[in-house]
C-alpha positions in Angstrom: -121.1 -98.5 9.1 -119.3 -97.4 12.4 -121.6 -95.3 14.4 -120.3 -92.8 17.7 -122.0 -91.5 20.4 -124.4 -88.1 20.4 -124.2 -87.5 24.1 -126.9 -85.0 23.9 -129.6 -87.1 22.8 -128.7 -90.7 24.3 -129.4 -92.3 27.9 -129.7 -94.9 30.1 -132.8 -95.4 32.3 -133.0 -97.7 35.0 -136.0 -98.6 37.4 -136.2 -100.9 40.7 -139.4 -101.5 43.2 -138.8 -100.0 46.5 -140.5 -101.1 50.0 -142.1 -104.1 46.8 -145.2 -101.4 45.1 -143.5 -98.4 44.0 -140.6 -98.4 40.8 -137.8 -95.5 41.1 -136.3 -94.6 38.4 -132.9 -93.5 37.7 -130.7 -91.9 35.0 -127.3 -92.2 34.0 -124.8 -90.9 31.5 -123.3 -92.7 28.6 -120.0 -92.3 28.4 -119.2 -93.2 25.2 -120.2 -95.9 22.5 -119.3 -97.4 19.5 -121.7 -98.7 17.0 -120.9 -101.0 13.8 -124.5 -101.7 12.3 -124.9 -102.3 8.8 -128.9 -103.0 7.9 -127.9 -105.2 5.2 -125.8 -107.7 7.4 -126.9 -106.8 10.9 -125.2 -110.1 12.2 -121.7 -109.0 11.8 -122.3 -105.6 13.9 -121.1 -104.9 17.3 -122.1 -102.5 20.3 -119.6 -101.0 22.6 -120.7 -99.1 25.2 -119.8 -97.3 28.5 -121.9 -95.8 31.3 -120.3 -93.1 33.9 -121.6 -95.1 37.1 -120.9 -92.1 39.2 -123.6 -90.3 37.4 -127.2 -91.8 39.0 -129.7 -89.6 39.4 -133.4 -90.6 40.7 -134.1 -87.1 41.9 -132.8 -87.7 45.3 -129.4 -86.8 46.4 -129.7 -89.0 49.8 -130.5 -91.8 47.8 -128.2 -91.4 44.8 -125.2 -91.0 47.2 -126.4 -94.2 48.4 -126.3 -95.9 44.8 -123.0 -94.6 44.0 -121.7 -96.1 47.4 -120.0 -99.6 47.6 -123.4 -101.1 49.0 -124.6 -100.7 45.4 -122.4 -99.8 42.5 -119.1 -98.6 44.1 -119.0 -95.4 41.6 -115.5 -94.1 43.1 -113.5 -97.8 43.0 -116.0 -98.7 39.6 -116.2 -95.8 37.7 -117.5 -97.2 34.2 -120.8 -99.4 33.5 -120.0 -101.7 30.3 -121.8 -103.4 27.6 -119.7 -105.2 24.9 -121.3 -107.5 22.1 -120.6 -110.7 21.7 -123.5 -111.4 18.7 -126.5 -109.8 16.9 -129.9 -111.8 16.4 -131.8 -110.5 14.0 -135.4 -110.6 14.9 -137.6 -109.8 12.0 -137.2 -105.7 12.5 -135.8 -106.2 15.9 -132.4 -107.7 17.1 -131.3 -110.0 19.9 -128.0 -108.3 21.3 -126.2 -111.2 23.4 -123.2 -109.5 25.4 -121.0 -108.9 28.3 -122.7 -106.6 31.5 -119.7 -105.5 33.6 -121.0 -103.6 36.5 -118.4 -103.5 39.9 -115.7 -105.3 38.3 -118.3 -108.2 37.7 -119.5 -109.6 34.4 -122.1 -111.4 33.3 -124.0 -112.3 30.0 -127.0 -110.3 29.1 -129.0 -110.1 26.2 -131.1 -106.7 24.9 -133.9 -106.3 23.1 -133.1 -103.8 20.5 -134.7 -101.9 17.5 -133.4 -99.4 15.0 -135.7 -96.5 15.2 -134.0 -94.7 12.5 -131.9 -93.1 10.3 -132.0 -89.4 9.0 -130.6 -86.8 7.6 -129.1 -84.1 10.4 -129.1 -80.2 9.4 -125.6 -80.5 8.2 -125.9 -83.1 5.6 -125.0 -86.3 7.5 -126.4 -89.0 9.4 -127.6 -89.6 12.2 -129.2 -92.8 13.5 -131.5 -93.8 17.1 -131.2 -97.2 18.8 -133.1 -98.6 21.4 -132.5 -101.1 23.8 -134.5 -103.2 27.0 -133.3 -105.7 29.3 -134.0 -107.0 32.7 -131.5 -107.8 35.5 -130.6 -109.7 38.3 -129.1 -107.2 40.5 -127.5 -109.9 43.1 -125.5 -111.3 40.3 -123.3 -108.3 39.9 -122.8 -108.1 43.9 -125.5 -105.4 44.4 -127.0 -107.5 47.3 -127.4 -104.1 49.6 -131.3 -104.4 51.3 -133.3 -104.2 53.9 -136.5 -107.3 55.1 -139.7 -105.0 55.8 -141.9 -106.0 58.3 -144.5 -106.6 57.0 -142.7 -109.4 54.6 -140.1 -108.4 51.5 -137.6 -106.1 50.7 -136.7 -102.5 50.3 -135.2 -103.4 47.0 -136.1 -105.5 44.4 -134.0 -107.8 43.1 -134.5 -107.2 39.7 -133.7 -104.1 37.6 -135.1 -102.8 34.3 -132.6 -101.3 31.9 -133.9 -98.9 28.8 -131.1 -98.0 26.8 -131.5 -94.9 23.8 -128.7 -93.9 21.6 -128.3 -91.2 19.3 -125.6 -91.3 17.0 -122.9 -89.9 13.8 -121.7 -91.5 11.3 -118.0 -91.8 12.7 -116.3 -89.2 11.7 -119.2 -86.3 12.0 -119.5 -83.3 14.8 -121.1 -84.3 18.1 -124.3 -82.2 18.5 -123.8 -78.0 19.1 -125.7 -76.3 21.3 -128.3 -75.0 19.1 -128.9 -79.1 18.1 -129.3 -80.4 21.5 -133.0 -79.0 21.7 
């Protein structure tokens, strides 16, 4: 079953120490994304997903100007965040994603830790399914070196990077969400 993005209902949440006790957080759009997932034979599915990099938001426009510049993910020359997968792992009622990170024109192999948390019915008949995804980064191995030594010992930034992924999605071939559904 082919599965397409519900913009209204999906995200992507990412969190970093700063100055080594507090965790930011920051949102971003997802583009788009392409889900084949069939319950019955999860391992032949595949996730394709893209995330506008321009779009960071932690609350602060200083520092979300600084995240979109080329000390972090170079928004204007990298416009798109991918994920592309190269293999499902079932896990009991979870699944190992293995795939392809591209951030800045770099990519690397991740792997997700994902769950179905659903599949319903929507108000006009069809069907509409949730997915959830975690992972942990390296942020130095896509280039994002940008930091700062404190001193008192450490870093601005931490090196590594929490990613929480949420989908919503149709049935290819359904309406995205109206107006009145995006509540």
């Amino acid at each position: 079953m082919t599965w397409k993005l519900d913009p209204a209902h999906s995200s992507v949440i990412v969190s970093a120490r700063h100055m080594m006790v507090t965790t930011v957080h920051g949102r971003l759009q997802v583009a788009d994304a392409t889900i084949d997932f069939d319950p019955q034979h999860p391992e032949g599915g595949s996730v394709a997903v893209r995330i506008d990099a321009g779009s960071i938001d932690t609350g602060v426009e200083q520092r979300d100007a600084h995240l979109r510049s080329p000390d972090f993910l170079d928004a204007e020359q990298h416009p798109h965040i991918t994920f592309r997968s190269t293999r499902i792992e079932p896990r009991g009622d979870r699944y190992l994603i293995h795939g392809d990170l591209t951030i800045r024109g770099v990519t690397r192999p991740v792997a997700l830790d994902a769950e179905v948390a659903g599949v319903v019915a929507d108000m006009r008949g069809g069907q509409r399914a949730a997915f959830g995804a975690r992972t942990r980064i390296d942020r130095e191995a896509w280039g994002l070196n940008w930091n700062v030594a404190l001193e008192a010992g450490g870093w601005l930034v931490g090196r590594e990077f929490g990613v929480e992924i949420e989908l919503a999605a149709l049935r290819a071939g359904e309406r995205t969400s109206t107006a009145e559904e995006a509540a």
